[in-house]
N, C-alpha and C positions, 0 to 999 in steps of 0.2 A: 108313383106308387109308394104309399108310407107302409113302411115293414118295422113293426114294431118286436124284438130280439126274444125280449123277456117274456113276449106272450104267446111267441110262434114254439110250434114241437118241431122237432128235429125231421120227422115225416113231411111238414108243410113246407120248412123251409129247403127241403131237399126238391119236393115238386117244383117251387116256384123257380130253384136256378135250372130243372130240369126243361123250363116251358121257356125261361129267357131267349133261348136261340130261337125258338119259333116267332115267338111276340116280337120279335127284332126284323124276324125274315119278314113276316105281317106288316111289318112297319115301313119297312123298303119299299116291297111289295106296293103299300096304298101310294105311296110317294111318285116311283116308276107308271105305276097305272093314271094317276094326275100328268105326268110330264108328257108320256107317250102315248096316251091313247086321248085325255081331254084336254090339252095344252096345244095338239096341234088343230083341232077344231077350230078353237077361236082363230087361230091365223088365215085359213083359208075359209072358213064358212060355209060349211058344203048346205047344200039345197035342204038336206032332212034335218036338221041339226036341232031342233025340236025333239024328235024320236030319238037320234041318237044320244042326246044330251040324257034324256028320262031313262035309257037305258044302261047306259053306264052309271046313272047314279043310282038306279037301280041297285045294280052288283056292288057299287059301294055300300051301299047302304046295308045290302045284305051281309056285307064281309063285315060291316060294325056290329050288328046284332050279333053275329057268331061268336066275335070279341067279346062280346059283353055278356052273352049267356053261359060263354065258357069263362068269364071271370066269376059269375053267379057260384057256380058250381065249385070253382075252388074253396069261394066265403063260405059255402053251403057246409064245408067239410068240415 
């Protein structure tokens, strides 16, 4: 993320260190959700791994939209 000093108000830049710990937790978050829930698929293969597969990337996929509609909103401000 480029944060430019001189053009940010003191209101923006107060939100932005307010939301860090969240976008950090979100960041683990998608990490753990990779290691633990679709990392161990590939090793064992179970039978539905089609469905399962489109499922969870499902949920990823919805957890990046919410990322990125709630980054909208910040630019928006």
């Amino acid at each position: 993320m480029k944060l430019f000093i001189d053009e940010i108000t003191a209101k923006e830049l107060f939100a932005i260190l307010v939301m860090l710990p969240k976008l950090l937790l979100d960041a683990v978050k998608e990490e753990l959700f990779w290691w633990f829930v679709l990392y161990p698929y590939e090793i064992t293969y179970p039978f539905n791994w089609q469905k399962v597969c489109r499922k969870e990337l499902a949920k990823s996929l919805k957890r990046r939209e919410h990322y990125y509609r709630h980054q909208r909103k910040v630019q928006d401000k």
